[in-house]
Legacy VTK file of the C-alpha trace (Angstrom):
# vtk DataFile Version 3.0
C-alpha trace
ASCII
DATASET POLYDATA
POINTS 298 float
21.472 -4.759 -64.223
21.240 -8.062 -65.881
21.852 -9.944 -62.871
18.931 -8.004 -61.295
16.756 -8.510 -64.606
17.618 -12.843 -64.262
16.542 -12.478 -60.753
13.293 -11.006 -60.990
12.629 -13.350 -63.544
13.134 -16.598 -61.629
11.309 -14.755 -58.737
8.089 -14.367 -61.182
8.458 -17.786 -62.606
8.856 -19.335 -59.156
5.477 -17.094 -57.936
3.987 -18.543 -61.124
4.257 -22.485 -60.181
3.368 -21.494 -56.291
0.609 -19.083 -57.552
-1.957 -22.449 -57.521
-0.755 -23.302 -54.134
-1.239 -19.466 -52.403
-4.550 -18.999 -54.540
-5.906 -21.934 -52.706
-4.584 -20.919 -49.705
-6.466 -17.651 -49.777
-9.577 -18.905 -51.066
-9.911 -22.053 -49.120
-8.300 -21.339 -46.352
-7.664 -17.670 -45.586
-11.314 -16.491 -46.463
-13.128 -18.989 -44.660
-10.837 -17.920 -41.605
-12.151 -14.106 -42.443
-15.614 -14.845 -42.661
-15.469 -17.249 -39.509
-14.003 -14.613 -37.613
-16.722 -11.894 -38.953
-19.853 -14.007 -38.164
-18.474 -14.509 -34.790
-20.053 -11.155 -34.205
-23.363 -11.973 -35.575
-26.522 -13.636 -34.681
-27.373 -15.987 -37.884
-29.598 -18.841 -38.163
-28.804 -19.539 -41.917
-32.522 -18.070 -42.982
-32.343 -14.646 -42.173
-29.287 -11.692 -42.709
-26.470 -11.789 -39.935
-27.262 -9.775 -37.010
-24.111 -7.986 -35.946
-24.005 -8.361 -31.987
-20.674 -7.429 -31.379
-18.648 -9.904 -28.547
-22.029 -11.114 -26.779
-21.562 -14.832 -28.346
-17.796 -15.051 -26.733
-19.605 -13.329 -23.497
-22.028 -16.661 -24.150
-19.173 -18.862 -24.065
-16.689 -18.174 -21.430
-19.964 -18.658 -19.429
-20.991 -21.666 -20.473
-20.669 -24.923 -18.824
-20.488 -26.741 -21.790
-17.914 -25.131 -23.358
-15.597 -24.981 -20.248
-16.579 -28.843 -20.563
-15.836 -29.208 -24.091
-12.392 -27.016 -23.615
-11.629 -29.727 -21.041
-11.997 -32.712 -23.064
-10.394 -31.485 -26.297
-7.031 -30.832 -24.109
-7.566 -34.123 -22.344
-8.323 -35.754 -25.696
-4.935 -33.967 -27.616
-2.714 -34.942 -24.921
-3.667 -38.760 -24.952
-4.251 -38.607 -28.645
-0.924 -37.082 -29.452
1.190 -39.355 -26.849
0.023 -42.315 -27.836
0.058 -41.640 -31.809
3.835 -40.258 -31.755
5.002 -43.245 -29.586
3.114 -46.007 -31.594
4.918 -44.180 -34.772
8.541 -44.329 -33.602
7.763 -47.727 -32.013
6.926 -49.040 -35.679
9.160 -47.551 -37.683
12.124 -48.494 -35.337
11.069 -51.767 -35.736
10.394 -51.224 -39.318
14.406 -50.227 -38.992
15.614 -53.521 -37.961
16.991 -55.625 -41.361
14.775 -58.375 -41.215
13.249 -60.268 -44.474
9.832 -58.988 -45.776
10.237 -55.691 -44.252
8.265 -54.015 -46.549
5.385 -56.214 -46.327
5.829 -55.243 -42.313
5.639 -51.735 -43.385
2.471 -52.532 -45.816
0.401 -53.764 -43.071
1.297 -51.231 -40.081
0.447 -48.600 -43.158
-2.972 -50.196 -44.056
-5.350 -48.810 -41.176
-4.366 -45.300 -42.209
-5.815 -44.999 -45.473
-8.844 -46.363 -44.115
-11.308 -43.094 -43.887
-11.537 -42.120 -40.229
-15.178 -42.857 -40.588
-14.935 -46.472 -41.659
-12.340 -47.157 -38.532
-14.609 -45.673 -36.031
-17.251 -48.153 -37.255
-15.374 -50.849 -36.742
-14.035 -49.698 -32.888
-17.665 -49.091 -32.522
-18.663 -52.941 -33.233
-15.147 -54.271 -31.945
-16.154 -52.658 -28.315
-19.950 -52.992 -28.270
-21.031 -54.686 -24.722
-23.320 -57.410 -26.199
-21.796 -58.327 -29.626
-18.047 -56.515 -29.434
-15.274 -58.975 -30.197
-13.279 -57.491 -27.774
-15.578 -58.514 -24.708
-16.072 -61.962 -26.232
-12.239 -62.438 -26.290
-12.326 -61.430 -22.443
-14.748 -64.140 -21.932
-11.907 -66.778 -22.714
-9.629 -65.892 -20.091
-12.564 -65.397 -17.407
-13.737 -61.789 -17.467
-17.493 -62.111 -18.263
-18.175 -58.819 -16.545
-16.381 -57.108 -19.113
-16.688 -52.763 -19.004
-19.337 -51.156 -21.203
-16.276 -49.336 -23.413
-18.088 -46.748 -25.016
-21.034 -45.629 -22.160
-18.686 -45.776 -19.550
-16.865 -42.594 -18.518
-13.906 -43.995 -17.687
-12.974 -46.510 -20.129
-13.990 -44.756 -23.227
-10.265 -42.720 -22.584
-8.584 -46.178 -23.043
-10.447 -46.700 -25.990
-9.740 -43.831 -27.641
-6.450 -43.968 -26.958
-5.865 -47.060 -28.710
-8.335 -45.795 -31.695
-5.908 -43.345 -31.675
-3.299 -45.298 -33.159
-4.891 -46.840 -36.324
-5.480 -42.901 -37.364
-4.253 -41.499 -40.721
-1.526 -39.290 -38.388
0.187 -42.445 -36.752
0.529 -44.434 -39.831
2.198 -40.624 -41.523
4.289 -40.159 -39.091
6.038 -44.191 -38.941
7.106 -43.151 -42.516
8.546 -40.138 -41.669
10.050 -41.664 -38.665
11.645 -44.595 -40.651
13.430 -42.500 -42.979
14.865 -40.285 -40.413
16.252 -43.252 -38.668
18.107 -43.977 -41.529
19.578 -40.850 -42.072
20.986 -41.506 -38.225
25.229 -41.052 -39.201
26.663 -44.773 -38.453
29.444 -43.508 -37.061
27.660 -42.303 -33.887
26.718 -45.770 -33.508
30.517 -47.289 -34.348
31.316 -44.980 -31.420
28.991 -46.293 -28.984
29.753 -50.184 -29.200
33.186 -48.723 -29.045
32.106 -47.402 -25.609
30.104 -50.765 -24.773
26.574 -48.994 -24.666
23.584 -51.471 -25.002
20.582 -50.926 -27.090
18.578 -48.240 -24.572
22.077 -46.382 -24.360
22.247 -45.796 -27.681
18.605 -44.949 -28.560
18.183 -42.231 -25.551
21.812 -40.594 -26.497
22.113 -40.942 -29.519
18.914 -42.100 -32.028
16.665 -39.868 -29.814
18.778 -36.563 -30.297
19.680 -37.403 -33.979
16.055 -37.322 -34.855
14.631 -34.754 -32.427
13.345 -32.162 -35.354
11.662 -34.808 -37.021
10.141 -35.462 -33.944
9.080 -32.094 -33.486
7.577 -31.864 -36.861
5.310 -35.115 -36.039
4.607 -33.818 -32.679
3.386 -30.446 -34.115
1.509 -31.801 -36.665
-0.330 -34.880 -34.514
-1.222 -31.692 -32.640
-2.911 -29.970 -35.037
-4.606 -32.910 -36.312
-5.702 -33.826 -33.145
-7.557 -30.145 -32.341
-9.171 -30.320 -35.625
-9.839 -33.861 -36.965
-11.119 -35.577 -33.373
-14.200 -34.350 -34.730
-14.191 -37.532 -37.605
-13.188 -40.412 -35.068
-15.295 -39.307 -32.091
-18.544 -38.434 -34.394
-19.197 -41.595 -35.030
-17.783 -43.193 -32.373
-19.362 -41.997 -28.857
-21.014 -38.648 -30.592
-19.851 -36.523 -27.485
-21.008 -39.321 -25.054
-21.424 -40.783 -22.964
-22.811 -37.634 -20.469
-20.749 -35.223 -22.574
-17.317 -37.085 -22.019
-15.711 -36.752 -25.227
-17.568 -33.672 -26.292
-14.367 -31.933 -28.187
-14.543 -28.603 -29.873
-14.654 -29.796 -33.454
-18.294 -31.740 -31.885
-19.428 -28.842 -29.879
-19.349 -26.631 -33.565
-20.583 -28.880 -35.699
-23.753 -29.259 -33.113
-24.122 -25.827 -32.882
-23.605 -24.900 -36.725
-26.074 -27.885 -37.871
-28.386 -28.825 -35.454
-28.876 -25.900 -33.545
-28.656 -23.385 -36.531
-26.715 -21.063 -34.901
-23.667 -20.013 -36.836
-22.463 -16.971 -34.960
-21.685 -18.882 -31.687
-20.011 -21.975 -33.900
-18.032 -19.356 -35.839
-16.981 -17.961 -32.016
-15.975 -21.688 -31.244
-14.154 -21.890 -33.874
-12.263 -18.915 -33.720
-11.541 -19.797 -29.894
-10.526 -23.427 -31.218
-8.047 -21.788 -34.008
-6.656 -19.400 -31.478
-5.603 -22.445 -29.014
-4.021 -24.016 -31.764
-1.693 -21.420 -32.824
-0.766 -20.860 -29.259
-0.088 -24.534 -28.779
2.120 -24.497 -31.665
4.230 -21.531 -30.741
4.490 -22.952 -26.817
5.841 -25.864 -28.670
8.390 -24.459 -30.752
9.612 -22.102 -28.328
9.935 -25.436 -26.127
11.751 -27.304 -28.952
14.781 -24.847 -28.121
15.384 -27.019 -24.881
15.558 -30.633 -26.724
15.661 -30.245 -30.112
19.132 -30.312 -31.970
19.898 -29.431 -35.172
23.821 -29.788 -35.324
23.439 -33.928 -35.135
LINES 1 299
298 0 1 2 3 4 5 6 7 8 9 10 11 12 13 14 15 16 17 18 19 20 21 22 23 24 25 26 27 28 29 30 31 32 33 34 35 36 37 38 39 40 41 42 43 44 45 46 47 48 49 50 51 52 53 54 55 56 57 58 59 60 61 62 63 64 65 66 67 68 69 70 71 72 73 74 75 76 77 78 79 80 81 82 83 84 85 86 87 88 89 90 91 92 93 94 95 96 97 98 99 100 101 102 103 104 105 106 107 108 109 110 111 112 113 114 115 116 117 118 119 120 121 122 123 124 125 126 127 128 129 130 131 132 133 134 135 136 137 138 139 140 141 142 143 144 145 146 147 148 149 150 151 152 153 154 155 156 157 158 159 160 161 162 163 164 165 166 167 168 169 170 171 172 173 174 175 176 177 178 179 180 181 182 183 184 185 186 187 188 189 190 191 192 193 194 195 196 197 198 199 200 201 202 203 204 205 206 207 208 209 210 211 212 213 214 215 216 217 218 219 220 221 222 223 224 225 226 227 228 229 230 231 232 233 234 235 236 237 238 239 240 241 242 243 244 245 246 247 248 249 250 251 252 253 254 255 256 257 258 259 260 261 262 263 264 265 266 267 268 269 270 271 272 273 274 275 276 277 278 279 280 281 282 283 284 285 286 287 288 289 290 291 292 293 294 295 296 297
């Protein structure tokens, strides 16, 4: 009876420091997710009352061009986005794993562009890549390309653009962190036994780093994900604004269009409901994939 009492106790006084965390959760979170889901089913211009229509705004949007369009990119976008932000992490923070002087001024710098707002970075891509006055053109110039691409109105080479934006996000420069300290938790002994076996460098980081660290790559990989599907919206804003001819037009864009400058809040609530829908799925396909490469007993 008393150990029951104690336990119920701790239970209430663990609820107690969590209670901030869940009622935060269900006010910030869960009931905007309620409310987003009811006004999917309305017709609301922000003036008036909500109009209950029932499912005609997802009828609207499985035939709509744009948002088979915008469906398109934000895949495209994820995939590129993801890649490129999980590799550049693990690239840094292995090197950030080599036992070299100054490391952590290393690890200072390849930090710095991710506390820059989102906002402020595009900004600078934007200048860095402009046609006329971009430094990245003028650079070209030097080594003999004068007719260098138009980066961001072409529809092409804006997907090389944003995949190196990609990497100066907030999500690359989390993840090298979390990548460097799971490299160190790598047992030594794994790697005593490969010299003992005469593998080189590549050896040993495919059989042996790769599999040692594969939950924490799944964890980065999850989360890049999720960032990606929701916060494109702050680098490609600014950036290209959808353009150019609707080429980067994500999800997160399409919404925020339709909520704000069209005024119509049922059929952004329906996007977003459709957009929190693919992530969930995403992230399920990916954990039930983790069972195939992800190990757990290194």
């Amino acid at each position: 009876m008393k150990k029951g009492k104690m336990t119920w106790k701790e239970n209430l006084s663990a609820y107690s420091f969590l209670s901030p965390w869940i009622i935060g959760l269900i006010l910030f979170t869960g009931g905007p997710i309620i409310v987003s889901i009811l006004l999917s089913l309305c017709k609301w211009n922000l003036l008036g009352s909500p109009r209950f229509i029932g499912f005609a705004n997802y009828s609207q949007m499985f035939a709509d061009s744009e948002f088979l369009n915008s469906l398109k990119v934000t895949i495209i976008f994820t995939i590129i986005s993801v890649a490129v932000s999980v590799f550049a992490a693990l690239f840094l923070a292995v090197l950030l794993n080599f036992k070299v002087k100054f490391v952590g001024i290393f690890q200072f710098f390849y930090f710095v562009p991710a506390v820059m707002p989102s906002v402020v970075m595009a900004f600078v891509f934007k200048l860095m890549f402009n046609k006329e006055l971009g430094v990245v053109n003028y650079l070209l110039s030097f080594i003999g390309i004068h007719n260098a691409p138009n980066w961001l109105n072409d529809s092409f080479w804006i997907w090389p653009t944003l995949a190196y934006a990609s990497i100066f996000t907030y999500s690359t420069g989390q993840m090298m962190l979390i990548f460097a300290s799971s490299l160190k938790e790598v047992p030594p002994e794994l790697y005593e036994a490969c010299d003992l076996d005469g593998a080189n460098f590549v050896q040993r980081f495919i059989h042996v780093t790769l599999p040692s660290i594969s939950p924490i790559i799944l964890f980065n990989v999850v989360v890049a994900t999720v960032s990606s599907f929701n916060s494109s919206f702050t680098l490609i804003y600014p950036l290209t604004d959808g353009g150019p001819n609707n080429a980067t037009e994500v999800l997160s864009l399409s919404i925020f269009k339709n909520a704000f400058k069209l005024f119509d809040m049922g059929y952004a609530s329906a996007l977003a409901v459709i957009l929190f829908i693919i992530v969930a799925v995403v992230a399920a396909f990916q954990f039930r994939m983790s069972k195939n490469w992800v190990h757990y007993d290194a």
